[in-house]
Residue, then its C-alpha position, 0 to 999 in steps of 0.5 A: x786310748x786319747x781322751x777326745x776331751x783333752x784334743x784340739x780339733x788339728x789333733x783330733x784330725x790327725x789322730x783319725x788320720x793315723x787311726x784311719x791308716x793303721x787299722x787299715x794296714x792290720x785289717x790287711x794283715x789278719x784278712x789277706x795275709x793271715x799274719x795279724x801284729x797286734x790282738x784281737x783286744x789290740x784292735x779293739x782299743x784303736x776301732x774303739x779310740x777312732x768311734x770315740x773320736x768320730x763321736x766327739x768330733x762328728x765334723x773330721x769324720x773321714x771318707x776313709x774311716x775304719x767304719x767304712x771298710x770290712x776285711x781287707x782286699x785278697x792279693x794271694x794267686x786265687x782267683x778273684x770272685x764277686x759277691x753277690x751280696x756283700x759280707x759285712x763285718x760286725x761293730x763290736x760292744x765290751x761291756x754289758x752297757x754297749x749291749x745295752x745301748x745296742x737294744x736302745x739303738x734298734x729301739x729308737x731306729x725301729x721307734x719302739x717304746x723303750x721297753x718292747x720286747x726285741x726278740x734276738x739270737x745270741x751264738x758263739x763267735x766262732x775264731x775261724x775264716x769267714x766263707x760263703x757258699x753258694x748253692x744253686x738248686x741245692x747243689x754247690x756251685x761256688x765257695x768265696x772267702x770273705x776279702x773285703x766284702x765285696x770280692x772273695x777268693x774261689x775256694x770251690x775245690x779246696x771246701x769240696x774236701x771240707x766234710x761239714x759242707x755237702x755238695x748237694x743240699x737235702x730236705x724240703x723247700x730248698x731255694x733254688x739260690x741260697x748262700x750259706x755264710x759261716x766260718x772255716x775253723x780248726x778244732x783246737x785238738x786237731x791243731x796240736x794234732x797238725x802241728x805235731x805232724x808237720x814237725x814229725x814229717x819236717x826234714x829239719x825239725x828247726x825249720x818245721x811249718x808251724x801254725x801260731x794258731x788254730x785260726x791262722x791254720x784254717x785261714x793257711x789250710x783253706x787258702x791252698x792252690x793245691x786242693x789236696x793240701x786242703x784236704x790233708x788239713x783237719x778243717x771244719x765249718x759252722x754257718x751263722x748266716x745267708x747272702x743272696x737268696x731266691x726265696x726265705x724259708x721263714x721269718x726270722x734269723x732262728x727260723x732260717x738257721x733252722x732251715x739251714x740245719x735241716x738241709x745238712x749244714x752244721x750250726x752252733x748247739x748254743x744257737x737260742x733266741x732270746x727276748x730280753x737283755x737279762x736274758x742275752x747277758x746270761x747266755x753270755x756269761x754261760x758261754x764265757x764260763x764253757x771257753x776253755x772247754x769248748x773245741x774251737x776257739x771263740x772270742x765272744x757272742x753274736x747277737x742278731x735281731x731276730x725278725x727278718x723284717x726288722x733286720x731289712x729296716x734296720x738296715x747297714x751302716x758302712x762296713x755292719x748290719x745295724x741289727x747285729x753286735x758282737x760281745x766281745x770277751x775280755x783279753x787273756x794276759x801273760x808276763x814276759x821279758x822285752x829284749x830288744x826294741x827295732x825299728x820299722x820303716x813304713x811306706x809312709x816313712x813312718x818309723x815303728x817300734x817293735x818289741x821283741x819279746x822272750x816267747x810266752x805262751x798267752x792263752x794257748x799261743x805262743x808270741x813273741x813280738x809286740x808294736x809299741x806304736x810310737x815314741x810317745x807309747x813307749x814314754x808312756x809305757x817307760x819301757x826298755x829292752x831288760x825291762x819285764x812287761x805284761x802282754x795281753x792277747x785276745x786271739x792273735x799272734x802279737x799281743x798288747x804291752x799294758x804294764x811295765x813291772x820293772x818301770x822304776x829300776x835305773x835304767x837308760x831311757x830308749x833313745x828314738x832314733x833321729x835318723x832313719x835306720x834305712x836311709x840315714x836320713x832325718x827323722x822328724x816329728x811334724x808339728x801336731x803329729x804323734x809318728x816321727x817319720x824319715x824325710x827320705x822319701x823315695x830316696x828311702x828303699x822302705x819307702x820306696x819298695x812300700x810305696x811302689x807296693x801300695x801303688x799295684x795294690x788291689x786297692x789301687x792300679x791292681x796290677x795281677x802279677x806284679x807283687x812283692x818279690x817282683x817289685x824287689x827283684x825290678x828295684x834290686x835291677x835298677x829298671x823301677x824307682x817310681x810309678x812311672x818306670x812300671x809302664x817301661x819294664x816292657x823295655x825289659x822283656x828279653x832281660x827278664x825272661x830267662x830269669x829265675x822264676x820268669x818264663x816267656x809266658x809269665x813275662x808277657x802275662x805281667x807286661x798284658x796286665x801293666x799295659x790293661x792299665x794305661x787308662x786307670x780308674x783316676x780314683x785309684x790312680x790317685x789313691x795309688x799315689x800314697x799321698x798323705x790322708x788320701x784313701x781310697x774313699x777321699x779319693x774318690x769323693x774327690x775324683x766325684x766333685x772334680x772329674x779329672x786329675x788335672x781338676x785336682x792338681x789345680x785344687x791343689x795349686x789353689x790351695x798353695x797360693x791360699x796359703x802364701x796369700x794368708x795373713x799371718x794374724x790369720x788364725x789356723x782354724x779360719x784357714x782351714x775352713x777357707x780351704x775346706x770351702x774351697x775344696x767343697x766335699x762333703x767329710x773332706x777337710x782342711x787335712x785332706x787340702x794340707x796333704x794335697x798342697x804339700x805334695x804338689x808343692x814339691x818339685x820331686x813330686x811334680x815330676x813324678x806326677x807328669x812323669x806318670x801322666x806321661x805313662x797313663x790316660x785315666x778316662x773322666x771320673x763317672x759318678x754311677x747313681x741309683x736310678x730315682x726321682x730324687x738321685x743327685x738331690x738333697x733332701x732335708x727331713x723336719x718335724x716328727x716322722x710317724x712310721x720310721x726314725x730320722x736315722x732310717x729315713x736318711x739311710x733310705x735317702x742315701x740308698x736312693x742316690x740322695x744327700x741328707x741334709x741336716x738343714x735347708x739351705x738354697x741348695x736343698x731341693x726336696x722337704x719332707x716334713x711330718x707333725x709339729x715341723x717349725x723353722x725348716x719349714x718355714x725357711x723352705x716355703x720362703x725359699x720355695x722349696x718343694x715339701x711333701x709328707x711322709x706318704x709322698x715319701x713312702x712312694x717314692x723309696x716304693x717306687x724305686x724298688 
């Protein structure tokens, strides 16, 4: 994990950027596509080194920062269903201080003395697939996966097979809407039992499916177009939790999940509330000892608060309730040999070092490959194919390199490649930068496949249809190699059809879906690009300031000719913040600027740009804001609030369509000061900005609904 201590702010940004994009790549990987590359601890480390950055440098937070994001978007053939309330993700603690910090957290957002009681729920957190089920007048109407909170995959028909879930809900004061939210899982002997089936009813015992894990198992088990193959797998659920609901049948977490209970779900035997940190350490330290024995895998404990009306205070952050933490348990670890090191090239042309491994079985599971990351992990590490290792795995398939035994035995150091192992072209490590990328671009086929992928992603233009076979099988073809040629495969209808796997029907519906596309959102379409350190979020934030594509090519433009123009004495820091003021978004910096100038200033890249703009008319970008009196305003809070904290009232500001500012400035249009504010107010009287109190401000959040 980098010290944020020892980073200047350019390496810090850059560090957040690769942060920002490689948690993003392993979330697709565990959610969507239920093939994880690194532990559960793995990931920890990396959301636990970007918190840490951010915390350290609260200016280079990015718009696309992991803490923003929950799972990842569903791509498989399953149809796409809106959430009607989101599912969030959980922060995570380690150590019993983070639990503590998390009480003291809820205290001062809810200002509490410091030592009032906070009644919580502590439960195991259950290593399965997380689902929603959504009962209407008590019957079962719609099951959804989680995707990335916003969007789910329909799986009605596979969970109608599921015995834990009943159709029809019983017992008394049922809402007539209520969502059940828990996890699908595989107990751990029902999966041996599976795995030895499937290799018992395999042709070719060499080539038998076998599942990695239980969890991997019920996520492939769930995720079936045939509802009988669903039905053949041994799956079972628990709920933790609720999304939309007409009606509460109590008043607090352990109350509702009793109700819940009662109606015919199962919960957790280790679901109790409890009333002070002691008391939640020790129920963790109970769990942790009963692991093993348990019949489902778990990877720690879920504390919640337990009044509902503390949880509705409290509120969200981006991607997690403020109200709700998950203890993680320690990672489980193994000895193995490292055979061999390969290297992966990535959309980005980022260069990824692959350990193969002897396979060793890691709490339970068997793996047998692990990233190194980078050059400088695998320097760090000292590690060369020959050399024994120690593995750490927390759940998932590929674990974390956290020793090297053999480190002192003469040996030759791995060499990393200069060259792309793709393309052959030259491999290079940018100034400030950690990746050694290829500089093929998308002469490179990794890139270019990648790149063409990410381009249809979910994410980005969304094209139903047009996944990764198809993309492999138009580039094997010749009839695509930039974004462009995907709105000129309709030249390709009558070669296309008649082809293996294509019939006249599935050409017309892929070449429907590419021509719905001709006018983009511009925020994906720009996302779409892959240019560097523009993600989805930045994306957006920028597409609000500027409205248009051509707006933004023009930022880019004026960005160059600020950098041909810069004095050569001229320090970096103050360039950067020349092009941050000129780019003039909020949590876009000089980085996002850089990224934009660089891609604009290569001519391939021009011509790819006006090629596709030729292909598509993405309409202005419009901003759609909560309707409230102080939508599109900044609002500035001073002095001492008497019924909320400051964290709560900026989040009711933000919910409200408004910016919270941390100072008053002209730009600022409303103050809300309570007892003993000083400067502030002061510097709004003068520059006469209106200024209310903490009542005043209670209407208007009452107002708004």
């Amino acid at each position: 994990m980098t010290d944020p201590t020892t980073l200047t702010e350019a390496d810090a940004a850059n560090r957040l950027m690769r942060l920002a994009k490689e948690i993003a790549r392993h979330n697709r990987l565990y959610h969507d596509q239920d093939a994880p590359e690194i532990t559960d601890a793995a990931y920890d480390a990396l959301m636990r080194e970007n918190n840490a950055l951010e915390a350290a440098f609260p200016h280079l937070v990015r718009a696309d920062s992991p803490n923003a994001l929950v799972g990842a978007a569903p791509t498989s053939g399953l149809k796409k269903v809106p959430h009607a309330v989101r599912m969030m993700s959980l922060d995570n603690g380690f150590a019993d201080e983070d639990i503590a910090e998390f009480l003291a957290r809820v205290r001062r957002f809810l200002a509490l003395p410091e030592d009032a009681p906070v009644a919580m729920t502590a439960e195991p957190k259950i290593d399965g697939l997380s689902c929603s089920l959504r009962y209407e007048r008590g019957a079962l109407v719609l099951a959804a996966t989680r995707g990335d909170g916003a969007t789910g995959e329909d799986v009605t028909a596979n969970v109608r097979t599921i015995a834990d879930i009943p159709d029809q809900l019983t017992g008394e004061a049922i809402p007539d809407i209520f969502e059940i939210r828990g996890e699908v899982y595989m107990a751990k002997a029902d999966f041996t039992a599976l795995n030895a089936r499937l290799l018992a009813e395999a042709e070719d015992p060499e080539k038998a499916r076998q599942f990695a894990n239980p969890r991997n198992a019920a996520a492939g088990s769930l995720r079936q177009k045939d509802a009988a193959v669903t039905a053949s797998r041994p799956l079972r659920f628990l709920a933790h939790g609720w999304g939309e609901a007409s009606a509460l049948p109590a008043d607090t977490q352990l109350g509702v999940m009793r109700a819940i209970a009662s109606w015919g779900l199962p919960l957790s035997d280790m679901l109790v509330r409890v009333e002070t940190l002691d008391g939640l350490l020790a129920h963790y330290r109970m769990i942790e000892a009963k692991r093993a024995e348990l019949p489902f895998d778990i990877d720690g404990v879920v504390y919640k608060v337990d009044r509902l009306d503390w949880q509705q205070r409290l509120g969200f952050v981006a991607k997690a309730p403020r109200w709700a933490i998950a203890h993680k348990f320690p990672a489980e670890r193994a000895q193995t040999t490292l055979e061999a090191i390969d290297i992966q090239v990535g959309r980005t042309g980022k260069l990824t070092p692959v350990g193969r491994l002897t396979p060793v079985t890691v709490g339970g599971v068997v793996v047998s490959n692990v990233t190194l990351h980078n050059a400088d992990e695998i320097a760090r590490l000292g590690v060369r194919p020959g050399d024994r290792i120690v593995v750490q795995r927390a759940g998932d398939v590929i674990p974390q390199v956290v020793d090297n035994l053999t480190r002192d035995e003469a040996r030759e150091p791995f060499l990393f490649p200069a060259h792309c192992p793709v393309c052959g072209s030259e491999a290079v490590r940018e100034e400030g930068e950690v990746d050694i990328r290829c500089t093929g671009g998308l002469i490179c086929p990794a890139q270019r496949f990648e790149r063409l992928r990410h381009f249809v992603s979910r994410a980005a233009l969304d094209i139903e249809g047009l996944g990764e076979k198809s993309i492999q099988e138009f580039l094997d073809l010749g009839w695509i190699a930039e974004p462009a040629d995907i709105f000129r495969l309709k030249a390709h209808r009558d070669e296309l059809i008649g082809r293996e796997g294509w019939k006249e029907k599935s050409v017309d519906n892929l070449l429907a879906a590419i021509e719905a596309k001709r006018q983009p959102d511009a925020a994906r379409l720009l996302f779409g690009l892959g240019i560097r350190h523009v993600g989805a979020v930045t994306a957006r934030d920028l597409l609000k300031r500027y409205a248009s594509l051509p707006a933004i090519r023009t930022l880019a433009e004026g960005i160059i000719a600020l950098r041909a123009a810069a004095d050569p004495a001229e320090t970096q820091a103050k360039r950067d913040k020349a092009i941050a003021e000129i780019i003039g978004v909020e949590n876009v910096g000089a980085a996002v600027g850089h990224a934009l100038a660089d891609f604009f200033h290569e001519p391939h890249n021009q011509a790819v740009w006006d090629d596709l703009l030729s292909q598509v008319s993405p309409p202005p970008y419009v901003v759609e804001t909560t309707a409230s009196a102080v939508t599109g305003k900044t609002v500035v809070f001073t002095g001492k609030l008497e019924t909320m904290s400051r964290d709560e009232a900026k989040a009711q500001a933000e919910r409200l369509g408004a910016k919270a500012a941390g100072s008053v400035s002209a730009k600022t249009d409303l103050v809300v000061a309570g007892p003993g504010a000083g400067s502030k107010l002061k510097q709004a009287a003068a520059l006469g900005i209106e200024v209310i109190d903490e009542a005043a401000w209670a209407e208007i959040v009452k107002a708004a609904g």
